[in-house]
N, C-alpha and C positions, 0 to 999 in steps of 0.2 A: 390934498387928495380927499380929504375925511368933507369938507366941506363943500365940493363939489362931487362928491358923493353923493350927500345929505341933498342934495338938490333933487338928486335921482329919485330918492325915498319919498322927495312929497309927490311924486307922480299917483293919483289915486289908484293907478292900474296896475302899480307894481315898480321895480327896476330891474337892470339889464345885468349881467355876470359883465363880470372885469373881459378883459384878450386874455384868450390862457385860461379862463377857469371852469372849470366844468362841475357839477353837483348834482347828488341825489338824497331823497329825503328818504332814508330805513328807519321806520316805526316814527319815534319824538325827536330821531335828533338828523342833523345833517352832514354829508360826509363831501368835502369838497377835494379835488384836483387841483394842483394850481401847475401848469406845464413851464410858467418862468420858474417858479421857484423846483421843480421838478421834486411836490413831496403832495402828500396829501396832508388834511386835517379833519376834524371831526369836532362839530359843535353840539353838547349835548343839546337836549331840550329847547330845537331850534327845528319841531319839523313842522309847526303850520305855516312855514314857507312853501309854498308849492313851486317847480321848477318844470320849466315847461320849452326845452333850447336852450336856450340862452336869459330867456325870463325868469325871475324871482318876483312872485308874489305872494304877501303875507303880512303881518301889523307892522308899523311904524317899528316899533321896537326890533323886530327881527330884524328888517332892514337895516336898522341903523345899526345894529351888531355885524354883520359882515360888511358895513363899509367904514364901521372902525378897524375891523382885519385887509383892508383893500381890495374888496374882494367884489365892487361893484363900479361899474362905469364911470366913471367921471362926467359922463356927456347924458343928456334926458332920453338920447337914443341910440341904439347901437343896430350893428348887425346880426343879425338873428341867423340860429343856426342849427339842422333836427336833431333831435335827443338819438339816444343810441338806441337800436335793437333790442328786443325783448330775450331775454335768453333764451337760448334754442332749446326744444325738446325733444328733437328727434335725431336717429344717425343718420350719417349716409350711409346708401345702401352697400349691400356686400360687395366686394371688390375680387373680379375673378381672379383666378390664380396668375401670377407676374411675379415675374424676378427681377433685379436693377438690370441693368448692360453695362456696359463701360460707359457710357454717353451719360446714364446718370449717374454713377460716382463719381466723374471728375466733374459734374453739373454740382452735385452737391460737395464737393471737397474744395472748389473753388468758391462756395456760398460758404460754408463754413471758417475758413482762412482768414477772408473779409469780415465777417461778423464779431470773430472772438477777438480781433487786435482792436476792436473799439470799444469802447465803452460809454455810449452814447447817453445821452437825457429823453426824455420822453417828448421835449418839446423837438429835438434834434430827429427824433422817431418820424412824428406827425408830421412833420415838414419835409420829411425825406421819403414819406410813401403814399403820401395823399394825393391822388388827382390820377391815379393809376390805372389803367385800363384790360381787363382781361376778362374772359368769360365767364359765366355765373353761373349759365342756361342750362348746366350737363351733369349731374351728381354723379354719376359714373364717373365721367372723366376724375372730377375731383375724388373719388372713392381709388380708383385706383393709383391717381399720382401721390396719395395719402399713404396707399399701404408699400408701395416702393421706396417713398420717402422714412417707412417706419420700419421697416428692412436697413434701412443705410443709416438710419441715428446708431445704435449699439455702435457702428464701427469709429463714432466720435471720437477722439481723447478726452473731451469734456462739451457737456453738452447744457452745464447751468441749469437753471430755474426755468421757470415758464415763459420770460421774457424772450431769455434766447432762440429758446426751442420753435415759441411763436415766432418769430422773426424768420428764424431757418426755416419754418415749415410754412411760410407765407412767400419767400424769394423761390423757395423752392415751386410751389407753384406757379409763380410769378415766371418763371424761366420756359412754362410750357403754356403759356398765354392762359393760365387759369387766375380765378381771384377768387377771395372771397375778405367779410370785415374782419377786423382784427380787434378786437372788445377788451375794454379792461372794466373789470369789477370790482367791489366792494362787500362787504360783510363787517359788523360789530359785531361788538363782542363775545369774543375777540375779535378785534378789527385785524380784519387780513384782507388783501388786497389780490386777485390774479389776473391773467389775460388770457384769452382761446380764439380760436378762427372760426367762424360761423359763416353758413350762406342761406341767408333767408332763415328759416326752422330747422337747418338741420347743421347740429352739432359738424366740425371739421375735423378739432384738432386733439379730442377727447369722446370722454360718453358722454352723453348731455345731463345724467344723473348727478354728477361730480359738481355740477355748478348750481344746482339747486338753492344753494345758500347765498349767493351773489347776487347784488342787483349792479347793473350795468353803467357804467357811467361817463365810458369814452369810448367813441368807435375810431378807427382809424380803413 
């Protein structure tokens, strides 16, 4: 692998991210994804690589530091693929007054049930919600199936981290032909990791204040 890597790195123009791996560069260092290995890593003083999709470009040397980690193509080219979303800055708008019905608690109690008895990988994630189709077009709409669905989380037994929550509150849309991306971020130090629901600019699944500190580095 290392060696057809290194093949990659004499490309003057740059090399390609591995399958699976996704990266962004915060300040001098770089913060990669890798969806096989379902972990992140963080290479210091590794940020005059620029990343651009699925390209890495930057010195010989930086190069050849992520394709002793495997973390670069094997082949001189790959398929290219767009970076994620800028973080949002804005809400949606206010959502008039609405209450669940029964149609949406056993809509979400039946999304709930499915979600918590797995325990999936992030590669297992991207593969199971990618290619998805539902409307974008209507921030109403989405403001209000947001604030029904924020009514019906409290009645959770357990509702996890931001992993799950995103998930429930992306099926849950998903169930009333809405969509929106599904973003996972980064931040050093401390390095922490989250994910929120965004459509376009405006914040879905939080305030968009909260994510301020995060640079973007998977969409789904």
């Amino acid at each position: 692998m290392r060696m057809t890597a290194a093949v990659a790195v004499n490309d003057p123009h740059g090399a390609w991210l591995a399958d699976g791996v996704h990266a962004v560069r915060i300040g001098a260092d770089l913060v990669l994804l890798d969806l096989n290995l379902d972990d992140y890593l963080c290479l210091p003083e590794c940020g005059d690589v620029e990343i651009a999709g699925r390209r890495a470009v930057g010195s010989t040397e930086a190069l050849l530091r992520l394709a002793a980690e495997n973390l670069l193509h094997p082949q001189d080219e790959a398929q290219d693929r767009p970076g994620p979303p800028s973080t949002p800055t804005r809400r949606l708008p206010p959502a008039s007054a609405i209450r669940p019905g029964w149609r949406d608690l056993l809509t979400f109690g039946a999304i709930w049930c499915d979600a918590v008895r797995r325990r999936p990988t992030l590669l297992e994630l991207h593969r199971r919600y990618t290619g998805r189709r539902g409307r974008r077009d209507d921030p109403q709409a989405l403001a209000a199936r947001v604030e029904v669905f924020r009514q019906l989380l409290p009645l959770a037994p357990w509702t996890g981290a931001c992993l799950l929550q995103a998930e429930l509150l992306l099926r849950f849309l998903n169930a009333a032909d809405l969509d929106a991306d599904w973003v996972f971020g980064v931040r050093t130090f401390p390095f922490l990791a989250h994910c929120w629901l965004q459509n376009g600019d405006h914040c879905v699944s939080e305030a968009p204040e909260t994510l301020r500190v995060y640079r973007p580095i998977l969409v789904i």
